[in-house]
C-alpha positions as CSV (number, residue, x, y, z in Angstrom):
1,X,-52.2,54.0,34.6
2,X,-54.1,55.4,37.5
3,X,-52.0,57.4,39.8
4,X,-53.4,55.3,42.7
5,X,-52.4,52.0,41.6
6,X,-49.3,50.2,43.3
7,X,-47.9,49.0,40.2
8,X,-44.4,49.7,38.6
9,X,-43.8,51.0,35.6
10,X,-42.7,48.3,32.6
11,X,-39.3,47.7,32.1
12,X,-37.9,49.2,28.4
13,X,-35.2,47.1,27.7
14,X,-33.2,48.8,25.1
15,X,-32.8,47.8,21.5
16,X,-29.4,46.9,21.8
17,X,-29.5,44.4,24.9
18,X,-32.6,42.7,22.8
19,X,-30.4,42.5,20.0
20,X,-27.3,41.4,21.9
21,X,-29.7,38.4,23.6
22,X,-31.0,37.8,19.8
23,X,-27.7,37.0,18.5
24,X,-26.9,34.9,21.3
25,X,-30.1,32.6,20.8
26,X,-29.2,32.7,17.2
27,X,-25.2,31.2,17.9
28,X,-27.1,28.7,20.5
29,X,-29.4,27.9,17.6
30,X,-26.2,27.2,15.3
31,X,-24.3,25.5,17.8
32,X,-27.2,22.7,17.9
33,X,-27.0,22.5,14.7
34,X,-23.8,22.1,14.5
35,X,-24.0,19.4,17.5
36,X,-26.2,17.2,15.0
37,X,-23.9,16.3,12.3
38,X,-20.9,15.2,15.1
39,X,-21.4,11.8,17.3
40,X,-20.6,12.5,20.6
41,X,-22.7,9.4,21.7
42,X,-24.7,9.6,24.8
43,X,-23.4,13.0,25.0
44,X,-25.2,14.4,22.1
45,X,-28.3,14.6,24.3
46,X,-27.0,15.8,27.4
47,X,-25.1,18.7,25.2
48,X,-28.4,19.4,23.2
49,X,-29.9,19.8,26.5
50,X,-27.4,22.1,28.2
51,X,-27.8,24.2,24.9
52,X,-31.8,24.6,24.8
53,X,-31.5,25.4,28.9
54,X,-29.0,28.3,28.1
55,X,-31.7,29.3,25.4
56,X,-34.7,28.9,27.6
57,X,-33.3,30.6,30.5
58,X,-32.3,34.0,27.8
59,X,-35.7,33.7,26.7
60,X,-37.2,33.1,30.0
61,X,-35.1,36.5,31.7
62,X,-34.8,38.8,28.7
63,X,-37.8,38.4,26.8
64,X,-40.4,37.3,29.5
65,X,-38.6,40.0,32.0
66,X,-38.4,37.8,34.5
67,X,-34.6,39.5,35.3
68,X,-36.7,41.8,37.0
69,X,-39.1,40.2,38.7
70,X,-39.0,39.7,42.7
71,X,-37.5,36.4,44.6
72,X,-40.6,34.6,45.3
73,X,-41.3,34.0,41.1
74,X,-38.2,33.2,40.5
75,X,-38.1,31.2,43.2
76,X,-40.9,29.2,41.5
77,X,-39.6,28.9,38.5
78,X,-36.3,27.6,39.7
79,X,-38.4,25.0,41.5
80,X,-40.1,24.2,38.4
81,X,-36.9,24.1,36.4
82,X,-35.2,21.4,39.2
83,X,-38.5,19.1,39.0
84,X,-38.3,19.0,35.2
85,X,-34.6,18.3,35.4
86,X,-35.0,15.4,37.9
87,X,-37.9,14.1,36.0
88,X,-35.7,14.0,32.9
89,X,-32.9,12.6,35.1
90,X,-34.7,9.6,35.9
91,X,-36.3,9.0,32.4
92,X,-32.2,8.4,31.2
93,X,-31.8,6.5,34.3
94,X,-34.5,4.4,33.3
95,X,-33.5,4.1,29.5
96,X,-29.8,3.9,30.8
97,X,-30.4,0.6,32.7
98,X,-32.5,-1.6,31.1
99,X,-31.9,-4.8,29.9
100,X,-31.0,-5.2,26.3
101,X,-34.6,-5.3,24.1
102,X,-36.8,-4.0,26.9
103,X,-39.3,-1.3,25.5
């Protein structure tokens, strides 16, 4: 890097926090596994969803270093995240009140 340049230096997040945030993507991993084989009902897909967020986000601020990032991107992303979510919202609305064999 050029003295003159504005830019920070990269984050170095440390072996242990990257295996620590591993471990927990592999327990998420196994919990949605786990989730498959028991019938909550409609609640199996709102529970595998709450499971890939929490693995998405990890991903998202560990991995992509988005943790350190300043307000106005994560600011963005949180728009981007409540967009998806409403979208998806009213998808299951949709499904949730049709009439009985509607496509």
């Amino acid at each position: 890097m050029d003295p003159g340049d504005n830019q920070p230096a990269p984050r170095i997040l440390s072996s242990r926090l990257l295996t620590a945030v591993w471990a927990a993507l592999a327990c998420l991993t196994g919990l949605t596994m786990l989730l498959a084989s028991i019938d909550l009902g409609f609640y199996n897909v709102l529970a595998a969803l709450a499971i890939a967020t929490a693995k998405a986000l990890l991903v998202i601020a560990f991995f992509m270093h988005l943790k350190y990032e300043g307000r106005l991107l994560k600011g963005l992303l949180f728009l981007a995240f409540v967009l998806l979510a409403i979208f998806i919202g009213l998808t299951f609305l949709d499904l949730a009140f049709r009439a009985p064999g509607q496509s």
